[in-house]
C-alpha atoms as one frame of an Amber mdcrd trajectory, in Angstrom:
protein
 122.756 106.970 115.265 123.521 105.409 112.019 121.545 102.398 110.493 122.525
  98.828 110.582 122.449  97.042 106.696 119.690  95.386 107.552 117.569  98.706
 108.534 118.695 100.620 106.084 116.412 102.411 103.142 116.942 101.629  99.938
 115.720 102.974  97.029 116.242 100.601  94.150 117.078  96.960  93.406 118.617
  94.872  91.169 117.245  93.167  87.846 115.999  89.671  88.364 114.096  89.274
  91.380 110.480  87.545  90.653 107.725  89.517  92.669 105.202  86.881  91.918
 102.559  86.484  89.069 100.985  88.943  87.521  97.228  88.249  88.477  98.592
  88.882  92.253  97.334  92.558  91.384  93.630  93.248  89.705  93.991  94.547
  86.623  93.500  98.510  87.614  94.307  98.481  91.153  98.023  98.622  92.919
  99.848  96.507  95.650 102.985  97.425  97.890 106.426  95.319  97.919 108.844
  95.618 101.004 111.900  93.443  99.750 114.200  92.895 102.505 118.145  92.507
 101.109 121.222  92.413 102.913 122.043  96.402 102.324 118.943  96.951 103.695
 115.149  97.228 102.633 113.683  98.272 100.083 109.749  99.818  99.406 107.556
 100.123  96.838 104.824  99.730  94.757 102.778  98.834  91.518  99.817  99.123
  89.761  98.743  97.303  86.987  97.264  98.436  83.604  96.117  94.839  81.261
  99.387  93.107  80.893 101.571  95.497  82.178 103.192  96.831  85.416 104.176
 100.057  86.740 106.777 100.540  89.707 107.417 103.430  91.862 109.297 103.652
  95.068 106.862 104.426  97.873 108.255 108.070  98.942 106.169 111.191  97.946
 108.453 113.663  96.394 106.500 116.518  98.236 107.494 115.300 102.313 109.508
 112.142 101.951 106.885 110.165 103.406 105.559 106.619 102.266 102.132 107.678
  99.717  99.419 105.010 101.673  98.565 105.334 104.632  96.167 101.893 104.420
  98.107  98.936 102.865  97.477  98.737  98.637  95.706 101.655  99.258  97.577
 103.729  96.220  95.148 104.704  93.921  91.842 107.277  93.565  88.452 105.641
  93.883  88.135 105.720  90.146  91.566 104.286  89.906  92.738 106.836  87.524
  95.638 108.437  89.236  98.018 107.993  92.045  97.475 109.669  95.392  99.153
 110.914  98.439  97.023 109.942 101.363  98.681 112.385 103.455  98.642 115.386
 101.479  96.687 115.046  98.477  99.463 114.968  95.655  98.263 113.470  92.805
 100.235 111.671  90.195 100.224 109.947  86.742 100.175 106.068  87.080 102.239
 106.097  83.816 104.608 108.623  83.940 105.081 109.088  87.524 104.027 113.070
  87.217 102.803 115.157  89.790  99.510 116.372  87.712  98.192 118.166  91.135
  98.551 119.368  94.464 101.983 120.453  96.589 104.543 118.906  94.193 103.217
 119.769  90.859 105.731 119.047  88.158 107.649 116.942  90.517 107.536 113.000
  89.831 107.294 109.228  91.726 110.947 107.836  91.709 110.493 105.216  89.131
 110.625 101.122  90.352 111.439  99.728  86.794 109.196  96.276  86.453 109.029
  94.141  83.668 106.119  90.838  83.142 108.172  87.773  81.937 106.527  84.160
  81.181 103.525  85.964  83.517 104.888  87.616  86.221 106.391  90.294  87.873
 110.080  91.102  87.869 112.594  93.885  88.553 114.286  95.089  85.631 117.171
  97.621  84.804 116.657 101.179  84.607 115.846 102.093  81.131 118.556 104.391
  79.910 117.384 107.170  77.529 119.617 109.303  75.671
C-alpha cells in the first residue's frame, strides 16, 4: 500500500518557512514541529541554547522511531543532552552525536534552523567542503 502526498514522511523542508518566535521555546528546553506540506509531512524538533536554535528530524538513528514518547519531551532532566525515550540513546544537542547507548557514533539527521528579526525559520543545509 503506498502513501498518498499528503501522508507521506518527509524528512526535510525548504528555506523560508517562519516556525514562530523564538521565546515559543525556554531557553534550555526543546519543542516538536509537525509541518504538514503538500508532498507530505514533515517532523521534527528543536531545542534552544540563548539566541540560538537547533533542529533535528525526530527519527532515532538506532530503530527509526520518533525520540519522545511525551510531547516536547526531548531532553534529560538536566537538559544537557538529547534522549531516546524508547531506548536510551543519548545525543549531543549541538552536534547531533550519539555520545551513548545503541547508536554510538551514529548522529540526529540535522533540521537546519536559523533566528531572523526573532524567530524561528528553516534554512538551507549548510554545505561544507
Amino acid at each position: 500500500m503506498s502513501e498518498t502526498p499528503s501522508s507521506a514522511r518527509l524528512w526535510a523542508t525548504p528555506a523560508g518557512i517562519r516556525l514562530g518566535p523564538l521565546d515559543l521555546i525556554a531557553d534550555g528546553a526543546a519543542r516538536n514541529f509537525v509541518l504538514q506540506m503538500r508532498a507530505g509531512r514533515f517532523h521534527g524538533f528543536a531545542l534552544r541554547r540563548g539566541d540560538r536554535v537547533h533542529g533535528y528530524v525526530d527519527r532515532c538513528p538506532h530503530m527509526g522511531v520518533p525520540l519522545a514518547q511525551h510531547l516536547d519531551r526531548y531532553l534529560t532532566p538536566d537538559g544537557d543532552l538529547v534522549l531516546c525515550s524508547w531506548h536510551g540513546a543519548l545525543f549531543d544537542p549541538e552536534t547531533g552525536l550519539c555520545v551513548g547507548g545503541p547508536c554510538a557514533g551514529q548522529r540526529l539527521t540535522p533540521w537546519p534552523l536559523a533566528v531572523v528579526d526573532g524567530a524561528m525559520v528553516t534554512a538551507a543545509p549548510s554545505i561544507t567542503p
